[in-house]
ZAMARGU-4260 file (C-alpha; in steps of 0.2 Angstrom, whole numbers, plus 5000, padded with zeros to 4 digits):
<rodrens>
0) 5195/5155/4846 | 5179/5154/4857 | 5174/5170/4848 | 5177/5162/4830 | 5168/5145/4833
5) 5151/5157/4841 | 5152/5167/4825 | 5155/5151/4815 | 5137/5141/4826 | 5128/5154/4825
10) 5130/5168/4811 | 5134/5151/4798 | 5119/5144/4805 | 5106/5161/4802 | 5117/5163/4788
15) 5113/5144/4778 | 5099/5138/4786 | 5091/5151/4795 | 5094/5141/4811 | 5105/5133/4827
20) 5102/5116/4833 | 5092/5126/4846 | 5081/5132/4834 | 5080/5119/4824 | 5075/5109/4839
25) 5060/5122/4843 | 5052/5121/4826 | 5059/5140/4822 | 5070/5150/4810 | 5074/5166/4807
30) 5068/5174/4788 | 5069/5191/4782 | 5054/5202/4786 | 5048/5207/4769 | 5050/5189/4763
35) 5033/5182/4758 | 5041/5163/4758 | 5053/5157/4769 | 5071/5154/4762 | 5084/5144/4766
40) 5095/5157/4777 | 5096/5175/4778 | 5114/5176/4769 | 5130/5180/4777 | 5129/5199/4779
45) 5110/5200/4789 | 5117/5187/4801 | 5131/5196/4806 | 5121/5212/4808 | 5108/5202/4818
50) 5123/5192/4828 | 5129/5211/4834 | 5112/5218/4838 | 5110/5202/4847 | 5123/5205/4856
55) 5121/5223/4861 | 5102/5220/4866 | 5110/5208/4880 | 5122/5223/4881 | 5109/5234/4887
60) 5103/5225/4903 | 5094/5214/4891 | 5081/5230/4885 | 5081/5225/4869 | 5073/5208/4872
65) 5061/5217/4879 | 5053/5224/4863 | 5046/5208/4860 | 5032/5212/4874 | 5026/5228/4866
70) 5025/5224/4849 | 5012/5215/4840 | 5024/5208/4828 | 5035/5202/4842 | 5052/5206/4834
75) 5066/5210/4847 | 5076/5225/4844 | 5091/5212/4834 | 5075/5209/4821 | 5074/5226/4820
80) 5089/5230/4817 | 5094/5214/4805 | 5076/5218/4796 | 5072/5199/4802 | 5059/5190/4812
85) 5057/5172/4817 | 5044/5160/4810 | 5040/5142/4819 | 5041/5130/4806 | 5032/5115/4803
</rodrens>
């Protein structure tokens, strides 16, 4: 159950709005990478790819975090992965 309500918060949240209540709070929201405007979510299938890459960066001693220090782009392996990034937002 605690499984299904994570996937619910934050894959539903990527998935419509591009955010979580964290993020929305912080001004940010994930977009696809390629996308030259923002959209309103990333859709149902990217989420889930980025919620599993998400978890196995954390998975590998938190490695995959650590992309964000060497790349100028500052995407995290889950970005990579998801072919995502995160925006601030106004």
């Amino acid at each position: 159950m605690i499984l299904g309500a994570n996937l619910w918060y934050v894959v539903g949240g990527w998935a419509r709005t591009g955010r979580t209540p964290g993020k929305a709070l912080l001004r940010l929201s994930v977009v696809l990478a390629g996308a030259f405007e923002p959209t309103p979510g990333i859709g149902l299938q990217k989420a889930f790819v980025r919620f599993l890459a998400y978890n196995l960066s954390g998975s590998l001693l938190g490695l995959g975090f650590l992309l964000v220090l060497f790349r100028k782009d500052r995407r995290a392996l889950h970005d990579l992965v998801a072919g995502t990034r995160v925006v601030r937002t106004s």
